[in-house]
C-alpha positions, 0 to 999 in steps of 0.5 A, a space after each residue: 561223212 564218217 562214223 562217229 567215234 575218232 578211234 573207230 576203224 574202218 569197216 568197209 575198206 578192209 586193209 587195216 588188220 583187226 585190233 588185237 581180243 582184249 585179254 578177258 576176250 581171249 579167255 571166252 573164247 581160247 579157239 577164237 581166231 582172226 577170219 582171214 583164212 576162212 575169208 580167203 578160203 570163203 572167197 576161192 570158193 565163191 569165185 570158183 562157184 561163179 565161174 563154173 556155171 558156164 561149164 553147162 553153156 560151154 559144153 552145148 554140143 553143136 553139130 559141125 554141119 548146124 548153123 550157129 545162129 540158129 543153135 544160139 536161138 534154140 539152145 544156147 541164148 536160155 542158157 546164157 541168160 540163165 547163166 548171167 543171172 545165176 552168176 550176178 545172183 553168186 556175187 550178190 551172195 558174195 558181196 553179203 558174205 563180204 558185209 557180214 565179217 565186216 560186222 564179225 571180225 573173229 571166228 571160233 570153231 562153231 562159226 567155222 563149222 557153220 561157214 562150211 555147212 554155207 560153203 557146201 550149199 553153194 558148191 551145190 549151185 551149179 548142180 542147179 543151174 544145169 538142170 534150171 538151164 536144161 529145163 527151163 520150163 521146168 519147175 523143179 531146177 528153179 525151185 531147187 536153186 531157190 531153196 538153195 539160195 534161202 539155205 544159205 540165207 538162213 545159215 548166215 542169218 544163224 552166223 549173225 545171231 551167234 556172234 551177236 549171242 558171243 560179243 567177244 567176236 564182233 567188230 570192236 566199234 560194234 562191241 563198244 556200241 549200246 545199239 547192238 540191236 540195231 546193228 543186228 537188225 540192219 546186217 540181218 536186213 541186208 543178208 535176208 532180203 535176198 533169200 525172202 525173194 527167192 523163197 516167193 521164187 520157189 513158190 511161184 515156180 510151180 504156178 508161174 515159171 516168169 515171175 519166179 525168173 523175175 523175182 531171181 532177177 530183183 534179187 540182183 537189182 534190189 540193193 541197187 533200187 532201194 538205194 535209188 529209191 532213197 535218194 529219191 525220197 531224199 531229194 523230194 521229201 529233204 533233209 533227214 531228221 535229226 535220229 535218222 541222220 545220227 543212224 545213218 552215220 553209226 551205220 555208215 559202213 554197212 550200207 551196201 551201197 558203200 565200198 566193199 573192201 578193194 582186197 576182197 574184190 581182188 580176192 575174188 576177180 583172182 579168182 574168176 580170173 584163175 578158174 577160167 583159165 584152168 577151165 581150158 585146160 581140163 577141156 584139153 584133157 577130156 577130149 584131145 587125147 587120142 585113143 590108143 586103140 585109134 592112134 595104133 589103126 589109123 596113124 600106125 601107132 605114131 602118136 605125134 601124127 595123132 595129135 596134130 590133128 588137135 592142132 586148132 585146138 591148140 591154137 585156140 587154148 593158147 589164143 584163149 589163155 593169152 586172152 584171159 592173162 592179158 585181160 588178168 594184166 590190164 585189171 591187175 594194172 588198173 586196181 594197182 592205182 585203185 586206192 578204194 572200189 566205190 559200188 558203181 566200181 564194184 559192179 561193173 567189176 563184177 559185169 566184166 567177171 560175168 563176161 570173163 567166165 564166157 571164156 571158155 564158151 569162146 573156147 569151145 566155139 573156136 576150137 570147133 575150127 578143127 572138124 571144119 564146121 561152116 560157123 567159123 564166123 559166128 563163133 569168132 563173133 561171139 568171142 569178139 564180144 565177150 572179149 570187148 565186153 569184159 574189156 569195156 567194163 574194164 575201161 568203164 571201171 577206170 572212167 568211174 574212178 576218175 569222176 570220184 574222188 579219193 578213188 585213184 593215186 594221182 599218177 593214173 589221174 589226168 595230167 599223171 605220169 601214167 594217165 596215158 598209158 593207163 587209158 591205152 592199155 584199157 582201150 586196147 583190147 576193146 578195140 582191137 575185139 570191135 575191129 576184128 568183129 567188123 572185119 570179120 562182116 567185111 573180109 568174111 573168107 579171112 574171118 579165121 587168119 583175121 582172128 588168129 592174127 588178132 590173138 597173136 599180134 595183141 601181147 607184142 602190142 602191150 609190149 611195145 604200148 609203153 615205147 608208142 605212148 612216149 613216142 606219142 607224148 613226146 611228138 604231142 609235146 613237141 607240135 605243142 610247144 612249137 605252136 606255142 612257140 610261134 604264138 610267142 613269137 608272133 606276140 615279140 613281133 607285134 610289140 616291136 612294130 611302131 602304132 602306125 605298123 601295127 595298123 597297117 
């Protein structure tokens, strides 16, 4: 299915550039420009916004002599479904800025300006989250971070009304098209639903905080419901007519169930992906420097003996940041063949990014190792699980393109020169994350050495996964063709054998 129209472009998948403004175009608007920085810009924003909202989780303070478990059950488990929910909400969001300069393809200066005024809103989101994980039960840090969210509904829904106030900035497809209204109608649809939610949020939140957390919660699911429900409604009531089919092709790339642009996605995953690893860094500044006045009383003044101190902080920073580069490496790899990300794809990209941001929550729990706290276990557990779930989700990225089709070069596809590797370069860290988390039940006094043997033996493992796949293919081969060999054989022999042979 396509949108009617040979020379129109391509909407959803974003690699071509945007046509040239006509002359006349030009003249409308001299400061009128391409959006791809603002896009860029709007992007890093987003990815940073996304990210950050774990910094209030990963900074619980949890005594050395508490028990983990029971600090997960009081003060940690609110605060990550909290923090799960508001980053799926930000990609939500996100993946509305995405369809919208699909529809306005060139910027001036008021656009810029409003896209800034949106950008402000959001980078106060975090501000939100902190006091909506904190108080929980409180009505005001929902109420605000709902208001929030309807802002900035409101200011893309102003963006839509100017560019469509000023053609000269649209899409060429829409700008030639005699259903502009419709077009209007259909992106502001997408753009505002979210925010409608989350203004019946903020109300609730002041009769009854669940439903106000339920109505957050539909503004992820809802695009993926409505689209559920219309493929119900098409199976059972049949076929569309005629008006709604020749709609649904004009539209056909603005659906939100159709693949968001593959650059956009990597924009954004890159971004997740760099703020997550420049989160553990700042940690390391804030509290492994040691106080002069400290380091002159108690180690004489000697500053190497000082920071030896911080030395299973240390260990845990580089353990983390290899964790996060070789996860950035197998995504890398992965959208490498990706020749277009479908919406299962998209969302279960953006699932392994929910538990990327964890991270730095897995940091801040093994660094603990330091003041020699009795919760080394459950802290390597947790981060076991983040790290297999942000890997899996990954694998599950792969498994859904090769059930799609177009999706994938040939190469990574099965029977493709690089199907094996891919499939063990995926499935590496899931296993490796599952088995050090059942080792850790089974060996319990070696929980520590079994976690840091993990995170030193993985990035010589992915240097060597290449030679083993080879090795593994060829010796594979090999046992292959010799069966197949010996059932020639077998087959040359029977027919040499006279009937009477054969019988016997």
């Amino acid at each position: 299915m396509s949108a009617p129209g040979a020379a129109a472009p391509d909407l959803g998948g974003g690699a071509a550039a945007p046509e040239p403004m006509p002359a006349r175009d030009r003249e409308q608007g001299s400061s009128t420009q391409t959006s791809h920085r603002l896009l860029a810009y709007s992007d890093a924003l987003l990815s940073i916004i996304a990210t950050v909202m774990i910094l209030p989780v990963a900074h619980t303070k949890i005594h050395p002599d508490q028990k983990l478990g029971e600090s997960v059950q009081q003060l940690l488990l609110a605060k990550i479904a909290v923090y799960l929910m508001t980053f799926l909400i930000v990609t939500v969001a996100w993946a509305a800025h995405v369809r919208l300069f699909q529809v306005i393809e060139f910027i001036d200066d008021v656009l810029a300006l409003l896209n800034l005024a949106c950008m402000m809103i959001i980078t106060f989101l975090p501000y939100t989250f902190s006091l909506m994980a904190s108080f929980p039960e409180v009505p005001f840090g929902i109420f605000l971070f709902s208001i929030c969210a309807v802002v900035i509904g409101l200011i893309q829904a102003v963006i839509v009304a100017y560019g469509f106030y000023h053609p000269h900035l649209l899409n060429r497809q829409i700008r030639v098209s005699e259903n502009q209204n419709f077009y209007k109608r259909h992106i502001l649809k997408i753009i505002l639903r979210g925010p409608v939610l989350c203004l019946l949020a903020a109300i609730f939140s002041f009769f009854f905080i669940p439903l106000s957390y339920v109505l957050l919660g539909l503004v992820i699911i809802f695009p993926h419901l409505t689209r559920f429900v219309s493929w119900c409604k098409t199976k059972i009531v049949g076929q569309r007519d005629e008006e709604e089919e020749h709609h649904s092709l004009e539209t056909f790339t603005f659906y939100l169930s159709e693949p968001l642009s593959k650059e956009r996605v990597e924009a954004f995953s890159d971004g997740v992906y760099a703020i997550v690893a420049t989160l553990l860094i700042l940690d390391i500044c804030e509290d492994n420097v040691p106080d002069p006045r400290e380091v002159e009383e108690k180690f004489h003044g000697s500053l190497l003996e000082a920071l030896s101190e911080y030395g299973p902080n240390y260990l845990a920073y580089f353990g983390s940041f290899v964790t996060i580069g070789l996860l950035w490496f197998v995504h890398h790899s992965l959208f490498l063949y990706v020749k277009k990300a479908t919406r299962l794809m998209g969302l279960l990209n953006i699932l392994s990014l929910a538990f990327i941001g964890g991270l730095p929550l897995a940091y801040q729990l093994t660094s603990e190792f330091a003041e020699k706290s009795h919760n080394e276990i459950e802290a390597i557990q947790i981060s076991c699980v983040i790290t297999f779930f942000a890997s899996i989700f990954q694998f599950a990225i792969w498994t859904a393109a090769l059930h799609e089709r177009e999706t994938l070069h040939s190469f990574a596809r099965y029977g493709g020169k690089e199907h094996a590797f891919m499939f063990a370069k995926l499935a590496l860290y899931p296993c490796v994350s599952l088995g050090a988390f059942f080792l850790t039940c089974l060996l319990s006094e070696f929980s520590t050495a079994i976690f840091h043997v993990m995170q030193i033996v993985i990035p010589f493992a992915f240097l060597a996964l290449r030679i083993f796949v080879r090795i593994s293919s060829t010796v594979i081969k090999s046992v292959l063709s010799l069966s197949r060999w010996k059932a020639v054989l077998l087959e040359e022999e029977e027919a040499c054998l006279s009937p009477t042979e054969t019988l016997s």
